[in-house]
KOLNUVO-497227 format. One record per residue (C-alpha): residue in one letter; x, y, z. Coordinates in Angstrom, 1 decimal, always signed. Layout:
N
<node A, <X, Y, Z>>
...
//
This chain:
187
<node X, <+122.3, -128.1, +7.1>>
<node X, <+120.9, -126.6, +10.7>>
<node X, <+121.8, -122.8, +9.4>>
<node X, <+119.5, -123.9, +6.5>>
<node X, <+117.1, -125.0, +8.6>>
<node X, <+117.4, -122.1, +10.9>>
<node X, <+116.8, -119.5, +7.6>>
<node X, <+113.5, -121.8, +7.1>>
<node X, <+112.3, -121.9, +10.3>>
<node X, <+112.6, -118.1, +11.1>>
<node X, <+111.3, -117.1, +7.4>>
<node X, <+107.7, -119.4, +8.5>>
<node X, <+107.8, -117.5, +12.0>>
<node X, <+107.8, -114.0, +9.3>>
<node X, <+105.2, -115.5, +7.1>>
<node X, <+103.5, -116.7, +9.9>>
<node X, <+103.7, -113.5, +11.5>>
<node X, <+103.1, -111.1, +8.9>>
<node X, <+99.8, -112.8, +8.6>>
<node X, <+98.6, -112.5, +11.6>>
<node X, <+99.9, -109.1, +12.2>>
<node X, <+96.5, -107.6, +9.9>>
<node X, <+94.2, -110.6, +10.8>>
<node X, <+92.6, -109.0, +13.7>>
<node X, <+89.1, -107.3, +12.5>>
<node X, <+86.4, -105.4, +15.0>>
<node X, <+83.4, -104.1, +13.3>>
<node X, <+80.8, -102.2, +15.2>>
<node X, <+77.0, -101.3, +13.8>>
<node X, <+73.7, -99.5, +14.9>>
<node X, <+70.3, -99.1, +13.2>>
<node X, <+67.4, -97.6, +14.4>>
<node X, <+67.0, -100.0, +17.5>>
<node X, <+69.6, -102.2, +17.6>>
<node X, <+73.8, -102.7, +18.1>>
<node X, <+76.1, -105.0, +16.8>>
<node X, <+79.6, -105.7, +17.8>>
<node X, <+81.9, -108.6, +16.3>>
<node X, <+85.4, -109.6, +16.3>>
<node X, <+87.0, -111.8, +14.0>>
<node X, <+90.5, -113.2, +14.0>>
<node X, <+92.3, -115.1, +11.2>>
<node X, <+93.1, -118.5, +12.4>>
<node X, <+95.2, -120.0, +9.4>>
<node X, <+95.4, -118.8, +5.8>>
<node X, <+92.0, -118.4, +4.2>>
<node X, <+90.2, -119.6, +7.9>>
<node X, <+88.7, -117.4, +10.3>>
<node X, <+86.8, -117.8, +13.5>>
<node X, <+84.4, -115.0, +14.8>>
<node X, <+82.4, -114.0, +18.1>>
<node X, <+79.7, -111.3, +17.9>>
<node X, <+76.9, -109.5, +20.2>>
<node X, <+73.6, -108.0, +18.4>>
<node X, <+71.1, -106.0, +20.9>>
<node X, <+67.9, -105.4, +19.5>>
<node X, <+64.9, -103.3, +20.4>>
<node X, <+63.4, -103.8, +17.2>>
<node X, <+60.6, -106.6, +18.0>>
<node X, <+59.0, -104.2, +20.7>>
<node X, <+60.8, -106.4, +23.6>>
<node X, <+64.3, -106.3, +24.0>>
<node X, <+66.8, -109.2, +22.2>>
<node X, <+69.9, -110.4, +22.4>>
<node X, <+71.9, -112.9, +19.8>>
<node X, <+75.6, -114.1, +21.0>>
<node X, <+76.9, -115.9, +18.2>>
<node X, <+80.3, -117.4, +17.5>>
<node X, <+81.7, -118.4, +13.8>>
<node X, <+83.8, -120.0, +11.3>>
<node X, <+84.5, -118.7, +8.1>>
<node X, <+86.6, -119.8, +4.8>>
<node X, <+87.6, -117.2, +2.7>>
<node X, <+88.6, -118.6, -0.6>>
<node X, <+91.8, -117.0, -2.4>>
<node X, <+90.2, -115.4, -5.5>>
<node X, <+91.4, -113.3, -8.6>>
<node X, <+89.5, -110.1, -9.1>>
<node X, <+87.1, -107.6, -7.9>>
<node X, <+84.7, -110.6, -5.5>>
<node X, <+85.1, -111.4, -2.0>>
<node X, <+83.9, -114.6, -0.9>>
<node X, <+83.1, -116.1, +2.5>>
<node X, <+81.7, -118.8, +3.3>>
<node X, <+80.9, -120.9, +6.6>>
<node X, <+78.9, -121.9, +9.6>>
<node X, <+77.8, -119.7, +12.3>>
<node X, <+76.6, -120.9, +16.1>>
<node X, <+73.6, -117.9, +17.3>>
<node X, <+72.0, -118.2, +20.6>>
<node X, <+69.0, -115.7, +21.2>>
<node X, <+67.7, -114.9, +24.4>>
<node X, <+64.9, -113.2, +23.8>>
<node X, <+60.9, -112.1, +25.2>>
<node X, <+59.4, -114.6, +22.6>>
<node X, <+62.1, -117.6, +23.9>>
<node X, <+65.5, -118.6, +24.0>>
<node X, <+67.2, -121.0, +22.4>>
<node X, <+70.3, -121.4, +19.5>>
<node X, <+71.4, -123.5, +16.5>>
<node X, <+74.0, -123.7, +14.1>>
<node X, <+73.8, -122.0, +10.8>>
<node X, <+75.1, -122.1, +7.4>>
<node X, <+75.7, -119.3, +5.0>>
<node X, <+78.0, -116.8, +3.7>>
<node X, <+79.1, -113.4, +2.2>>
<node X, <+80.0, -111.9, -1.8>>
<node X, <+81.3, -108.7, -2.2>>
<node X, <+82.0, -106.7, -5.4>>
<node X, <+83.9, -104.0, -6.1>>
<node X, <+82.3, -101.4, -7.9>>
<node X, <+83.5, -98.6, -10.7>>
<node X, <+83.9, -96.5, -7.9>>
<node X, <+86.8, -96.1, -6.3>>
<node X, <+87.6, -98.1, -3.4>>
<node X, <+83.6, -98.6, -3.0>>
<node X, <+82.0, -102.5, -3.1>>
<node X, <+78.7, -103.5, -2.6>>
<node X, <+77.7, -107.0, -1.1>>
<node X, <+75.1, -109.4, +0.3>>
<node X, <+75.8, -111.8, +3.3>>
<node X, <+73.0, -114.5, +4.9>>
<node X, <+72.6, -117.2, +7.4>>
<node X, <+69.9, -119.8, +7.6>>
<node X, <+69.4, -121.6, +10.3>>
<node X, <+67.0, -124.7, +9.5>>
<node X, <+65.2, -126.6, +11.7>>
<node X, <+67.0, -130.4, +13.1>>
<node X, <+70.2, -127.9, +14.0>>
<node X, <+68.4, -126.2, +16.6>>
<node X, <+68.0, -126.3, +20.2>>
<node X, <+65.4, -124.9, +22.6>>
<node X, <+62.2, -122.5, +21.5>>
<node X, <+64.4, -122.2, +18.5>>
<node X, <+62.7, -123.9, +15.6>>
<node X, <+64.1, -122.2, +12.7>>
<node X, <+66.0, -118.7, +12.3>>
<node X, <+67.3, -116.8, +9.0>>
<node X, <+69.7, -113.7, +8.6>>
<node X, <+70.4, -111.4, +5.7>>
<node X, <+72.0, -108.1, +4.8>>
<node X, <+73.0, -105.8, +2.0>>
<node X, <+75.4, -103.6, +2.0>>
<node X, <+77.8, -100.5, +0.3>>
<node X, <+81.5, -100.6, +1.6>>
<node X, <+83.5, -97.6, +1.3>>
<node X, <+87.7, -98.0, +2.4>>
<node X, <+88.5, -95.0, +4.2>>
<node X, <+92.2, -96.3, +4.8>>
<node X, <+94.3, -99.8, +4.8>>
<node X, <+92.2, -102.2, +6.9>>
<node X, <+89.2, -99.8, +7.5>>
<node X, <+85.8, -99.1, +5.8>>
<node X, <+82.3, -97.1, +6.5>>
<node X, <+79.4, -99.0, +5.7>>
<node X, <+76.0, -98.7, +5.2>>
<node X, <+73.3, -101.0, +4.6>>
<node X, <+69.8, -103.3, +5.2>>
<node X, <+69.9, -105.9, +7.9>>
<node X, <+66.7, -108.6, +8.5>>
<node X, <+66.4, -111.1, +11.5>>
<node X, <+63.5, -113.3, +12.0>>
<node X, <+63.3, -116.5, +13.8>>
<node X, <+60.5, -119.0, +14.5>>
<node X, <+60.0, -119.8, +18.1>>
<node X, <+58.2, -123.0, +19.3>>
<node X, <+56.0, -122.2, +22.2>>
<node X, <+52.9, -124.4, +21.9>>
<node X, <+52.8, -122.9, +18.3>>
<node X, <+55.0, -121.6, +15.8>>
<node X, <+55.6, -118.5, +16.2>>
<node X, <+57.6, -116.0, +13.8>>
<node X, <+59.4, -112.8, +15.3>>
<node X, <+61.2, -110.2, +13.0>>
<node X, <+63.8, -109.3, +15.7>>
<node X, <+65.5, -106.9, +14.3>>
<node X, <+65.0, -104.9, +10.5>>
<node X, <+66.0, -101.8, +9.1>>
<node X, <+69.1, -99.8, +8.0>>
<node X, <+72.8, -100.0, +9.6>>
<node X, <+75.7, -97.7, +9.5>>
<node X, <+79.1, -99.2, +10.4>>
<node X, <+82.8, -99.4, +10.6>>
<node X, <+85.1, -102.1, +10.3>>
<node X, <+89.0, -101.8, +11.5>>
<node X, <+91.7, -104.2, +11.1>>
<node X, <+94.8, -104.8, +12.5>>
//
């Protein structure tokens, strides 16, 4: 009975293990005027929980969003890759500073191409979650994935931010818009 529960226990520590052994992801981007760095690490099967740093010029006054996040990736059949979640931004920025909590997601495809896939990911961030100048704030992206090697892809793509600020008046700011290149690794 305890050698059986000894070949149990040690076969969950390699499950266990082996999973988190890839889980690790850091994925860096830059457009025109801005840089993104974010690190995501899988918590349990299916869950994982995020931090990320965007610095943007792209306003005409320089912004910073720190954001931290939760994400469930459903186990699916086929070509689609599904996350969805909520996502905690703070901004600190020349129009105001405040953060909120925001809900949203990711789909990718893959495509006829060869280890190519091409996706759309968004956050909205509605006003009642919000804290500070913050009033409301919205996030979206498209973009082409190509895998270079196990764990690691280039990509290339559109990213939009624009939040609402409440300074006496409401007041919308694009911070950041315009292409990205990337890379992703995981370990």
């Amino acid at each position: 009975m305890i050698r059986k529960l000894n070949m149990a226990l040690l076969g969950g520590a390699l499950v266990v293990t082996s999973h988190h052994a890839m889980a690790l992801s850091l994925s860096a981007n830059g457009g025109k005027d801005s840089q993104q760095v974010e690190v995501s690490q899988a918590i349990l099967p299916m869950l994982r929980l995020g931090v990320g740093y965007l610095n943007t010029d792209d306003s005409g006054h320089n912004a910073k969003a720190y954001s931290g996040s939760l994400m469930f990736s459903p186990w699916l059949t086929g070509p689609v890759d599904l996350s969805v979640g909520a996502r905690y931004q703070y901004q600190d920025t020349h129009h105001g500073n405040g953060g909120g909590v925001g809900l949203g997601g990711s789909v990718f495809v893959d495509t006829p191409i060869p280890l190519t896939s091409l996706g759309a990911y968004g956050f909205h961030t509605p006003n009642g979650m919000t804290h500070g100048d913050m009033d409301k704030s919205y996030e979206y992206g498209a973009q082409a994935r190509v895998n270079v090697l196990a764990q690691t892809y280039l990509y290339a793509g559109y990213r939009y931010l624009r939040t609402d600020f409440d300074d006496g008046g409401d007041t919308a700011q694009t911070l950041d818009s315009g292409p990205v290149l990337g890379v992703s690794i995981g370990f």
